[in-house]
Z-matrix of the N, CA and C atoms (Angstrom, degrees):
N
C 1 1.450
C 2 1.526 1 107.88
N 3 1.219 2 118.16 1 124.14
C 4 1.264 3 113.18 2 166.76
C 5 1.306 4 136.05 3 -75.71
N 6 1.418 5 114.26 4 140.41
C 7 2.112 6 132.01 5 -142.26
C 8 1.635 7 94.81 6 82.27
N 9 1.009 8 144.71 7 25.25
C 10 1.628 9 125.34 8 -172.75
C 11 2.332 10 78.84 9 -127.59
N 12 1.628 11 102.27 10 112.33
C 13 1.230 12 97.70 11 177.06
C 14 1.375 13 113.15 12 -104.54
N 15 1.813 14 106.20 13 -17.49
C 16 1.663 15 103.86 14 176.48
C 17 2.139 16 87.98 15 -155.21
N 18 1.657 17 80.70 16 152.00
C 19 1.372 18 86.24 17 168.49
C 20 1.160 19 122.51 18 -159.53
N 21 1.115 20 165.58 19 85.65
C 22 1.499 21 167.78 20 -13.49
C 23 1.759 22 109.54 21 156.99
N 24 1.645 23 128.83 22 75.37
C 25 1.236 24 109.67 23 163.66
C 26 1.805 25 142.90 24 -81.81
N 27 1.259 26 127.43 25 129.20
C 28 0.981 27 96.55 26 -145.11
C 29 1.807 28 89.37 27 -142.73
N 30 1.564 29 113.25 28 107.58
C 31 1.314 30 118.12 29 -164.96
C 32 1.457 31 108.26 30 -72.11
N 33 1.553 32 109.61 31 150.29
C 34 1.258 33 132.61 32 -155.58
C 35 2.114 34 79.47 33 -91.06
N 36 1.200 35 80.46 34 164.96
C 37 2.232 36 92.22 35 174.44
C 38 1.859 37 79.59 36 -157.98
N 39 1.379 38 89.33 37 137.17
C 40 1.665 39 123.68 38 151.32
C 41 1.582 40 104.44 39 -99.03
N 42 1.475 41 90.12 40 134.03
C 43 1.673 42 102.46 41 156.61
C 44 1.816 43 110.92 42 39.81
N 45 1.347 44 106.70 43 62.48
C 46 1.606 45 113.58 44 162.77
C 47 1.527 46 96.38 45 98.07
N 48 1.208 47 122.44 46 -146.65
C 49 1.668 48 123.32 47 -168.71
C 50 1.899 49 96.30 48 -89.86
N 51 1.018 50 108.60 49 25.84
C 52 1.887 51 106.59 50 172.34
C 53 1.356 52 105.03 51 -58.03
N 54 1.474 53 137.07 52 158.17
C 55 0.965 54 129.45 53 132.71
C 56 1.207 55 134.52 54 -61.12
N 57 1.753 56 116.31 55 156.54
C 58 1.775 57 91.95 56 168.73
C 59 1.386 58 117.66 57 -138.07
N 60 1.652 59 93.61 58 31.35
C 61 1.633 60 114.47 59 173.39
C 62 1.309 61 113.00 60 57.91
N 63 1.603 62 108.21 61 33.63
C 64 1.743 63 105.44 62 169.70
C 65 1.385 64 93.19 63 -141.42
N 66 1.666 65 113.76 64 151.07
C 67 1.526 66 132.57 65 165.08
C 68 1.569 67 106.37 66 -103.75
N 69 1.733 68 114.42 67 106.08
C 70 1.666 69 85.45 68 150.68
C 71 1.355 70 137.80 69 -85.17
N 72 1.239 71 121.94 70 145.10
C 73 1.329 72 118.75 71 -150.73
C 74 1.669 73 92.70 72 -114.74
N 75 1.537 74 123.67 73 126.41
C 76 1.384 75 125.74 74 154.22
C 77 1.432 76 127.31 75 -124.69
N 78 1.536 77 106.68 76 139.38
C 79 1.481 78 105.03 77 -169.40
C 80 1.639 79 102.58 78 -125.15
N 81 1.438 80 102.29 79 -170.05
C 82 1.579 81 105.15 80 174.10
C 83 1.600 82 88.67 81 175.68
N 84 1.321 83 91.07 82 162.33
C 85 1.944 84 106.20 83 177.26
C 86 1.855 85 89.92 84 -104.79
N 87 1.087 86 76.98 85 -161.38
C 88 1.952 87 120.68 86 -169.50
C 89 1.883 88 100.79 87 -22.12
N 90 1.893 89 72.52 88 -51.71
C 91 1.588 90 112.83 89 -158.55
C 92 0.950 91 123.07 90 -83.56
N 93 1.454 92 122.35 91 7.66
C 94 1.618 93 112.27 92 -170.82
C 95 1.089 94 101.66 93 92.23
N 96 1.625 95 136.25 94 -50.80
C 97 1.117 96 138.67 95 -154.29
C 98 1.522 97 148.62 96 -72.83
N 99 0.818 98 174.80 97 143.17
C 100 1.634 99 138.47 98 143.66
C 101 1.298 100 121.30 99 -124.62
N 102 0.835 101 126.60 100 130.26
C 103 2.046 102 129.22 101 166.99
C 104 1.262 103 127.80 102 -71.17
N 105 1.271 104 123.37 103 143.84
C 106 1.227 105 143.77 104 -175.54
C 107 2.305 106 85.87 105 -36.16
N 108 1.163 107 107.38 106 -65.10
C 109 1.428 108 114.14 107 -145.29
C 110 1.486 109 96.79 108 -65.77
N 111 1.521 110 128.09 109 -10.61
C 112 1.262 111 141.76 110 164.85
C 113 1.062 112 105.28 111 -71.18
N 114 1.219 113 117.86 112 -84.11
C 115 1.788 114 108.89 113 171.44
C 116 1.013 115 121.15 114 -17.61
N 117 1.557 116 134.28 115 -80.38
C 118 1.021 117 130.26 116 178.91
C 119 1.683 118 147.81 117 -43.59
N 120 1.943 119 101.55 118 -24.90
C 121 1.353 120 139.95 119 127.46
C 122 1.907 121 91.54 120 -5.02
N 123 1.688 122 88.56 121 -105.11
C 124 1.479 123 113.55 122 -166.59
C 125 1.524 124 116.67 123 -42.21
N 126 1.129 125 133.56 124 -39.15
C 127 1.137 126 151.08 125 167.80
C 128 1.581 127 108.73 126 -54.03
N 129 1.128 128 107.91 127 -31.28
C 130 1.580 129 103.85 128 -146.15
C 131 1.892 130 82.15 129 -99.59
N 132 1.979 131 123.93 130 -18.74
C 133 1.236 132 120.25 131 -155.63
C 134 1.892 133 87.96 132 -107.74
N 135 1.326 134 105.45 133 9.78
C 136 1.882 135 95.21 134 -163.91
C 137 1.450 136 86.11 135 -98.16
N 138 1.106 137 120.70 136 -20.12
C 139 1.734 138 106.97 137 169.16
C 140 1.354 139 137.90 138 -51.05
N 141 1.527 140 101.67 139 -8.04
C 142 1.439 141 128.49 140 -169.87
C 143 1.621 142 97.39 141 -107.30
N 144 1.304 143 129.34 142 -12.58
C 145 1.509 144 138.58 143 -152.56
C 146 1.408 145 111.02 144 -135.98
N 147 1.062 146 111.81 145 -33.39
C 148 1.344 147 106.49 146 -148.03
C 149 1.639 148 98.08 147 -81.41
N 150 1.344 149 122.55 148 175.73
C 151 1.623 150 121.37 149 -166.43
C 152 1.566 151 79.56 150 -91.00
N 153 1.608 152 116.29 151 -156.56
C 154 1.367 153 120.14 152 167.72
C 155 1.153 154 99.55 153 -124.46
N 156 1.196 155 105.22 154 151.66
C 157 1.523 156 121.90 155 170.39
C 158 1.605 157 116.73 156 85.04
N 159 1.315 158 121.40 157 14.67
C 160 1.320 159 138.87 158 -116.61
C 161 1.927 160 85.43 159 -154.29
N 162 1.153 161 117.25 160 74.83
C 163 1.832 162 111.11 161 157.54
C 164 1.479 163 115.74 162 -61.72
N 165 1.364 164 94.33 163 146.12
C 166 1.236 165 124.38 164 170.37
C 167 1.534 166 123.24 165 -122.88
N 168 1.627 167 102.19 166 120.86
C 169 1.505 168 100.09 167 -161.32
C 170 1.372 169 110.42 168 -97.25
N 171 1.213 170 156.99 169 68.97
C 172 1.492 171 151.18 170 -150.12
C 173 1.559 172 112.39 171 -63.19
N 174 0.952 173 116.13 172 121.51
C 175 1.440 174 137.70 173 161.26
C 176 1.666 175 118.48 174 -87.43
N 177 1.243 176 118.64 175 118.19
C 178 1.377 177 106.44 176 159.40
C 179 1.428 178 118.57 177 -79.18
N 180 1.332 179 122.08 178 178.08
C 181 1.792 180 114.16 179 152.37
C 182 0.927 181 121.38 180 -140.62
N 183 1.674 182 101.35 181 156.32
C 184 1.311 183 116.16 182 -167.56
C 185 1.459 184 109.82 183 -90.70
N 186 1.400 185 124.49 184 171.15
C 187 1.771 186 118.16 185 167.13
C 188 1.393 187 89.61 186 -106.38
N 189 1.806 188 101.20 187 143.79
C 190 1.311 189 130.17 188 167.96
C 191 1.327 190 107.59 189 -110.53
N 192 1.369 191 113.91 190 97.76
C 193 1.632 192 127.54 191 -172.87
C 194 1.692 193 98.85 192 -72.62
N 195 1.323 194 102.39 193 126.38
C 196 1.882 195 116.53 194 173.36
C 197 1.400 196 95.28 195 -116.10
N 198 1.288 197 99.91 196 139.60
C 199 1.744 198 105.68 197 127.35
C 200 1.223 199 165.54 198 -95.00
N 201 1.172 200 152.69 199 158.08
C 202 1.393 201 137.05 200 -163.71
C 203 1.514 202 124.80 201 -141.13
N 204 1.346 203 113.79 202 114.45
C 205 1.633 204 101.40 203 -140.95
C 206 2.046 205 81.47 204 -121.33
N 207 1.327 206 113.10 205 110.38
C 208 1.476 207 152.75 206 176.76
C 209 1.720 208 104.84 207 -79.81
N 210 1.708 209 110.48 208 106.02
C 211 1.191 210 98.08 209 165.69
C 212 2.014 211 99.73 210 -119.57
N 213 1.539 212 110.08 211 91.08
C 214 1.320 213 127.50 212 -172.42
C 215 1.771 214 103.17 213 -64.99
N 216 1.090 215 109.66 214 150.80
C 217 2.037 216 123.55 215 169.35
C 218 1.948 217 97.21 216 -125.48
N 219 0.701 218 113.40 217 166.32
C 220 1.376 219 130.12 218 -175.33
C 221 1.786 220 114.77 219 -171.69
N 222 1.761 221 102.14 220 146.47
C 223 1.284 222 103.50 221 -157.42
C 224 1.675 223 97.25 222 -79.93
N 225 1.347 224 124.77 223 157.93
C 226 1.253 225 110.91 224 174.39
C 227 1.430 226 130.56 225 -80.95
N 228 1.195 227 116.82 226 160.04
C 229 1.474 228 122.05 227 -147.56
C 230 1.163 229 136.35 228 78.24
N 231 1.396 230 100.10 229 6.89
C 232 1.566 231 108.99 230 161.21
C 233 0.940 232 135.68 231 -108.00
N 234 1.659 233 131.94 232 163.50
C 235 1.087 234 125.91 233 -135.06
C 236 1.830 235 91.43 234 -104.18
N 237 1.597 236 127.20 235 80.86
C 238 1.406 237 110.58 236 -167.14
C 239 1.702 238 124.50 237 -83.74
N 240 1.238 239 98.75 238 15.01
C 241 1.451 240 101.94 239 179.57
C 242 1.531 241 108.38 240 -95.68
N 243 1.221 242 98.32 241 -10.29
C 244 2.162 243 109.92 242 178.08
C 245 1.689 244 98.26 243 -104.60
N 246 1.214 245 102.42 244 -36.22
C 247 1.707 246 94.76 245 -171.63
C 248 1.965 247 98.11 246 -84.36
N 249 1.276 248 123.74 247 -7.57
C 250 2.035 249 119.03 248 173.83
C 251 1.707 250 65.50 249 -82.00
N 252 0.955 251 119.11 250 -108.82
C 253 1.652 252 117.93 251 -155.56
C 254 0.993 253 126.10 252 22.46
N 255 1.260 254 97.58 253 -62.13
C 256 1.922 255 125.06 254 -165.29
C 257 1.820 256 99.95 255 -59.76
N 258 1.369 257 84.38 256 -62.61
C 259 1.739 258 100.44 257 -156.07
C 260 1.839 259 94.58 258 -65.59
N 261 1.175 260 123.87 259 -32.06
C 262 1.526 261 131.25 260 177.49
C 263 1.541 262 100.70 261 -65.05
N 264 0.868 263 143.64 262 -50.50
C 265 1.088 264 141.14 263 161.23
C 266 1.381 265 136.67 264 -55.29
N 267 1.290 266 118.06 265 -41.04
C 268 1.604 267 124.88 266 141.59
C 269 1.697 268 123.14 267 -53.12
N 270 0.984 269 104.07 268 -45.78
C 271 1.879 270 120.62 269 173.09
C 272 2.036 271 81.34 270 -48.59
N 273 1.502 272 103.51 271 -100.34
C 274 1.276 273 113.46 272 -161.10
C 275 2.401 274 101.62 273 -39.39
N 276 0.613 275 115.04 274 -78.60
C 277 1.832 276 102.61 275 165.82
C 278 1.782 277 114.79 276 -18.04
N 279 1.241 278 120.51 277 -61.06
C 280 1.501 279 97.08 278 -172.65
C 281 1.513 280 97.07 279 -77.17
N 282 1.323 281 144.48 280 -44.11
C 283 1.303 282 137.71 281 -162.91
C 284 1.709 283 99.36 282 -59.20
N 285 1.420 284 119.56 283 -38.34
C 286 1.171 285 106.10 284 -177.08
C 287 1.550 286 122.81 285 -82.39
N 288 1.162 287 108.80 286 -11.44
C 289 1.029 288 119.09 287 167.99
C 290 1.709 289 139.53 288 -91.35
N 291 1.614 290 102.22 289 26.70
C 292 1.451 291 117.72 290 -150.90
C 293 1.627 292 72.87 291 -97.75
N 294 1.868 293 131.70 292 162.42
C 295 1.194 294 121.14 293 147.66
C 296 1.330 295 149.04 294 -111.32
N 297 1.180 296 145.04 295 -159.79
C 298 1.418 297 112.99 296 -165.05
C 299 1.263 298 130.34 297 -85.33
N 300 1.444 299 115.55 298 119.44
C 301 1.514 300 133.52 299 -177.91
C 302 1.779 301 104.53 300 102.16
N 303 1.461 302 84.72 301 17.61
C 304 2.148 303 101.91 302 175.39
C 305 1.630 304 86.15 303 -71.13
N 306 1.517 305 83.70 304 138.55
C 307 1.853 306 102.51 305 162.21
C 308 1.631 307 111.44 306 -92.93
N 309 1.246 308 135.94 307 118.81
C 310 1.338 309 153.58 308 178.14
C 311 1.709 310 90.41 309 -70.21
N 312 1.148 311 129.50 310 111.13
C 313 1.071 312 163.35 311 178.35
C 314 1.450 313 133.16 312 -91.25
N 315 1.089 314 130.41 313 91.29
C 316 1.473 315 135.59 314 -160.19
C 317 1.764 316 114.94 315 -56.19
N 318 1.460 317 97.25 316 -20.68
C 319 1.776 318 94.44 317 -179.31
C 320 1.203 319 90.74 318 -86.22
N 321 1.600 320 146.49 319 -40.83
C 322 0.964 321 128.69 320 166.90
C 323 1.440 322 147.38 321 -45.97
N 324 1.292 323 87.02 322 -31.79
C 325 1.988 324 82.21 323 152.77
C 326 1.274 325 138.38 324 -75.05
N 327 2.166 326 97.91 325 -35.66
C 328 1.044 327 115.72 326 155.74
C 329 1.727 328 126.23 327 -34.81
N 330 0.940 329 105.43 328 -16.34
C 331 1.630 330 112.44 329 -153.39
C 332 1.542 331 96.45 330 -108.40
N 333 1.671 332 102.45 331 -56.04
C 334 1.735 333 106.25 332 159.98
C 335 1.947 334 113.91 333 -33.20
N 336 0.853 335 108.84 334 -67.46
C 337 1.779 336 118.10 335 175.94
C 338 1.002 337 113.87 336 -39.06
N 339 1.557 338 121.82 337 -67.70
C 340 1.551 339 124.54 338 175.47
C 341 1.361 340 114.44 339 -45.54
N 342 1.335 341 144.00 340 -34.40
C 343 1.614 342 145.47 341 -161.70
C 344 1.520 343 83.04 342 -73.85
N 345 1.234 344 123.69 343 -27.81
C 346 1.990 345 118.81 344 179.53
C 347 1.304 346 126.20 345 -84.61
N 348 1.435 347 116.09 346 -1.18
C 349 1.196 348 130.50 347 -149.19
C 350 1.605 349 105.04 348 -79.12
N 351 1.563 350 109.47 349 -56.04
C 352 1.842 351 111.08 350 158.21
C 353 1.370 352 119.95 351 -45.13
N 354 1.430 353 105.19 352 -23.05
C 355 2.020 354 86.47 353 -168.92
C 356 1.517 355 101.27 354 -109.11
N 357 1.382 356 108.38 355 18.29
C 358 1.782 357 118.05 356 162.96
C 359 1.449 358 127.68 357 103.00
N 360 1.241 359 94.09 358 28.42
C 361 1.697 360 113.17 359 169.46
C 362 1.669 361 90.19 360 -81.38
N 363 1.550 362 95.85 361 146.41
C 364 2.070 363 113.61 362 160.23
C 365 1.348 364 89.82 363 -110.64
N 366 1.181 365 115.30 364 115.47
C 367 1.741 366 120.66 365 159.09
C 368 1.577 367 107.70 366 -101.75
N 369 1.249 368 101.08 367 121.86
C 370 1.712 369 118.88 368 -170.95
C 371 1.794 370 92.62 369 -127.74
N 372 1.356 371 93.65 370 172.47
C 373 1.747 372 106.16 371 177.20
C 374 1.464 373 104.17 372 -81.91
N 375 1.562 374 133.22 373 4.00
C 376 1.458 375 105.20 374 154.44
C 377 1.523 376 102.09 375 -122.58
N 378 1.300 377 122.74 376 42.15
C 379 1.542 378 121.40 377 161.59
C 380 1.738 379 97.78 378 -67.24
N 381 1.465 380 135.37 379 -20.22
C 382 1.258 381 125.79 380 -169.85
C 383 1.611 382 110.84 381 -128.09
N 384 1.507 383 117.08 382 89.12
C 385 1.587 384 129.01 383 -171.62
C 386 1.613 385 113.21 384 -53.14
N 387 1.670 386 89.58 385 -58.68
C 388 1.561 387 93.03 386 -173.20
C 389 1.674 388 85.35 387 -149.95
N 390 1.414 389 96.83 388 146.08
C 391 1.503 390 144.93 389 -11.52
C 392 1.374 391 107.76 390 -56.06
N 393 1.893 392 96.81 391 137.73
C 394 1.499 393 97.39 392 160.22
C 395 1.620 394 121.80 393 -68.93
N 396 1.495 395 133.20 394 -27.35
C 397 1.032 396 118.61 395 -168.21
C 398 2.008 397 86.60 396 -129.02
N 399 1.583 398 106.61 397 -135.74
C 400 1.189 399 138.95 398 179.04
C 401 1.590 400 117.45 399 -99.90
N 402 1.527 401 116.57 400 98.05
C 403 1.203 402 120.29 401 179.48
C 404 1.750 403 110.69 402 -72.97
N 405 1.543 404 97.79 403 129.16
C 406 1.489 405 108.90 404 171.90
C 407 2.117 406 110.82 405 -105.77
N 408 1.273 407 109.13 406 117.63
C 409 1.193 408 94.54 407 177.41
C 410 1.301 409 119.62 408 -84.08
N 411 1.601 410 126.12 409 144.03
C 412 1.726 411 112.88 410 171.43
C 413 1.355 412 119.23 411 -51.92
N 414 1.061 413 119.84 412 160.39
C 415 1.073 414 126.50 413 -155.11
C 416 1.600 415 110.27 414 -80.23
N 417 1.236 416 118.37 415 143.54
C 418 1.775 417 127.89 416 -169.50
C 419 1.419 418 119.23 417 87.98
N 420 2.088 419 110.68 418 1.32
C 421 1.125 420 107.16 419 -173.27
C 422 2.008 421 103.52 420 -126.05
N 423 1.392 422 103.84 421 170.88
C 424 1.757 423 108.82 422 -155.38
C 425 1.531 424 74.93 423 -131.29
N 426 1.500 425 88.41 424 140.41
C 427 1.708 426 94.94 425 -173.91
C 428 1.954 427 86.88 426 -112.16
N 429 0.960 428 81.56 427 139.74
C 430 2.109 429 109.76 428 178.64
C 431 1.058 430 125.12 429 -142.08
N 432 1.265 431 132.10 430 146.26
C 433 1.423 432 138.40 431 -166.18
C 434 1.891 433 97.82 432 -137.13
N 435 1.312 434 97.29 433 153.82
C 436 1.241 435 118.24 434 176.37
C 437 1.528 436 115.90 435 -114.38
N 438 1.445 437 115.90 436 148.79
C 439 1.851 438 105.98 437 -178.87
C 440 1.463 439 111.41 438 -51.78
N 441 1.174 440 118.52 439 -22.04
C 442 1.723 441 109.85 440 -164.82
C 443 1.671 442 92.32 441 -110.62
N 444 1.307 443 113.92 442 24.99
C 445 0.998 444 121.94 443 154.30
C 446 1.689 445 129.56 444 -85.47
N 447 0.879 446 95.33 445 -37.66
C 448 2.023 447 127.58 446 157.37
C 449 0.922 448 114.54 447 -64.33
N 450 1.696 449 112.46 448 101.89
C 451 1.544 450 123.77 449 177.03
C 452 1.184 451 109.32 450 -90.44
N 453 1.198 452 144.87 451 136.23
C 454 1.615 453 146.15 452 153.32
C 455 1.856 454 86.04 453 -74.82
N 456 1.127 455 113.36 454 151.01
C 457 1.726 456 128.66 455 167.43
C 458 1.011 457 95.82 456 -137.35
């Protein structure tokens, strides 16, 4: 459906690995987000999809705003007010791009950092303050960050 950028089905079980003849279904756009008129979108295209006999429970989602507090080193002679830029901007891109009921993942930022590492980032084990570990969002929600979400410390 178009505006639907991620969506997560995830079958219901009674009593041990039983089935219980329902899918919950969660979506979200760009944004974390989704609208009633989206939902109904998806709903209105699972008639074409859906198994029979077989509910589908629609979930919208919400964004779960994090923060991420960056204490960066850089080699000298570089220019680090263009190279935080860079990497702030990659930070905010994969976080926004995680999908819904995606776990934000600490090697994954890790991994964000390293792509900087030739043009004179030092990535050490406290280039990343917080999160201390791997954020899991509850379920039906898309975790997103905003630029002023990105702390330099």
């Amino acid at each position: 459906v178009p505006g639907v950028v991620s969506a997560q089905a995830v079958e219901a079980l009674s009593g041990g690995a039983t089935p219980a003849r329902v899918v919950n279904l969660y979506i979200s756009d760009s944004s974390g987000v989704s609208s009633v008129q989206l939902g109904a979108q998806v709903l209105a295209a699972l008639f074409d999809y859906r198994a029979a006999g077989i509910s589908v429970i629609l979930s919208t989602s919400i964004p779960l705003i994090v923060t991420i507090q960056l204490h960066l080193s850089f080699q000298a002679g570089i220019d680090s007010d263009a190279l935080s830029t860079l990497v702030q901007a990659a930070i905010f891109s994969y976080v926004n791009s995680l999908p819904v009921n995606g776990t934000l993942l600490l090697s994954g930022l890790n991994a964000v950092l390293l792509r900087y590492a030739s043009d004179g980032l030092i990535v050490t084990q406290g280039s990343i303050v917080a999160p201390a570990g791997d954020l899991v969002p509850p379920i039906g929600q898309t975790i997103r960050i905003t630029l002023s979400n990105i702390v330099m410390v």
